[in-house]
C-alpha positions in Angstrom: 89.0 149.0 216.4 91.8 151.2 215.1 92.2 152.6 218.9 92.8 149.5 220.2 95.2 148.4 217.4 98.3 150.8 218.3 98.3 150.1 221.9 98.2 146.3 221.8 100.7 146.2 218.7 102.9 148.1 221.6 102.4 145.9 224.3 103.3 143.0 222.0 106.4 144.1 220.5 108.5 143.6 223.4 107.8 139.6 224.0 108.0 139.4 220.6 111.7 140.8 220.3 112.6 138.2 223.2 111.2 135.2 222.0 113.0 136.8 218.2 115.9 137.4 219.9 116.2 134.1 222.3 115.9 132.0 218.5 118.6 133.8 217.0 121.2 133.0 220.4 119.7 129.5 220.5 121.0 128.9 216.9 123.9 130.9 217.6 124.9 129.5 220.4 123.7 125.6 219.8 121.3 125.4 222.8 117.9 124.6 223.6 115.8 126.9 222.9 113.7 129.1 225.8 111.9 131.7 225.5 113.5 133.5 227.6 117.1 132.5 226.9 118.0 135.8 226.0 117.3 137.3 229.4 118.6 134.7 231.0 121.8 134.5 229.3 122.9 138.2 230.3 125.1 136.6 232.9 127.1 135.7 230.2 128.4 139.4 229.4 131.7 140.2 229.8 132.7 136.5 230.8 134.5 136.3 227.3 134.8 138.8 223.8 133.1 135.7 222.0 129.6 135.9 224.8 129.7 139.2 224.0 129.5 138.8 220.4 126.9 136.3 220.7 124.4 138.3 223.1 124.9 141.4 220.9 124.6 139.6 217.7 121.5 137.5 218.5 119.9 141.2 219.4 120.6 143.1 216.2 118.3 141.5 213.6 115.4 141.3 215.9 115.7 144.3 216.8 115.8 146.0 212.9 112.9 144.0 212.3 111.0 144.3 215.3 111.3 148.5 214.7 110.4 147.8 211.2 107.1 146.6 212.1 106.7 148.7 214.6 107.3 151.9 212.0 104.9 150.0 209.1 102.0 150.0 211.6 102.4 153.5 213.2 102.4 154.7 209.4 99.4 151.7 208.4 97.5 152.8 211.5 98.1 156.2 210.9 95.9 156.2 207.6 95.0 158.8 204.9 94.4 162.3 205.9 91.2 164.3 204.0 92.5 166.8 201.9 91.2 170.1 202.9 89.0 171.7 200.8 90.4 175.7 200.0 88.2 178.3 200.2 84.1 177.7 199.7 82.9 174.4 199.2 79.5 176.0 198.8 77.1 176.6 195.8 78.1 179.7 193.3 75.3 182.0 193.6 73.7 184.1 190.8 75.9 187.0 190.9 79.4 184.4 191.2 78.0 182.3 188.5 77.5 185.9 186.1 81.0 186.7 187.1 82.6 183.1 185.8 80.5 183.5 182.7 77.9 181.0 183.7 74.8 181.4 181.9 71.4 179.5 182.7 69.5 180.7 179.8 67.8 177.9 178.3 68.7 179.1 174.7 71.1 177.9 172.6 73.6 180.2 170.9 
């Protein structure tokens, strides 16, 4: 399941940033919204400084937020990593265990 996570969060995050980004220049710029308003509204750059401000504008929060969420999955989808385990993760042996002072003597001292 986590394989198929990355790439469709991917393929998703582009028609999300339009439709984000078509919102913010419907509000901006008092029309109806479209979905595709933003594309569709690149004519308007360079007809004045204020379409300019407007196309730009409408593009900058979607697009922090939109990499945002794009950075919290890589790093969600990423996981844990397993600590590695230094040196033998076997069971001491009779001579290791008389070295560490390991005794199996059923006596008490």
């Amino acid at each position: 399941m986590k394989r198929m996570m990355g790439p469709a969060i991917l393929l998703a995050a582009p028609p999300v940033w339009l439709v984000a980004t078509s919102a913010f220049l419907s509000n901006m710029a008092h029309v109806p919204f479209e979905w595709n308003l933003w594309w569709k509204r690149l004519d308007w750059w360079n007809a004045n400084w204020w379409c300019d401000v407007l196309i730009v504008g409408s593009a900058v929060t979607p697009t922090i937020i939109v990499t945002l969420l794009l950075v919290a999955a890589a790093l969600t989808l990423r996981g844990r990593r397993a600590q590695r385990v230094y040196g033998e993760s076997g069971w001491a042996n009779r001579e290791q265990m008389d070295k560490g002072g390991i005794s199996t003597s059923r006596k008490l001292p």
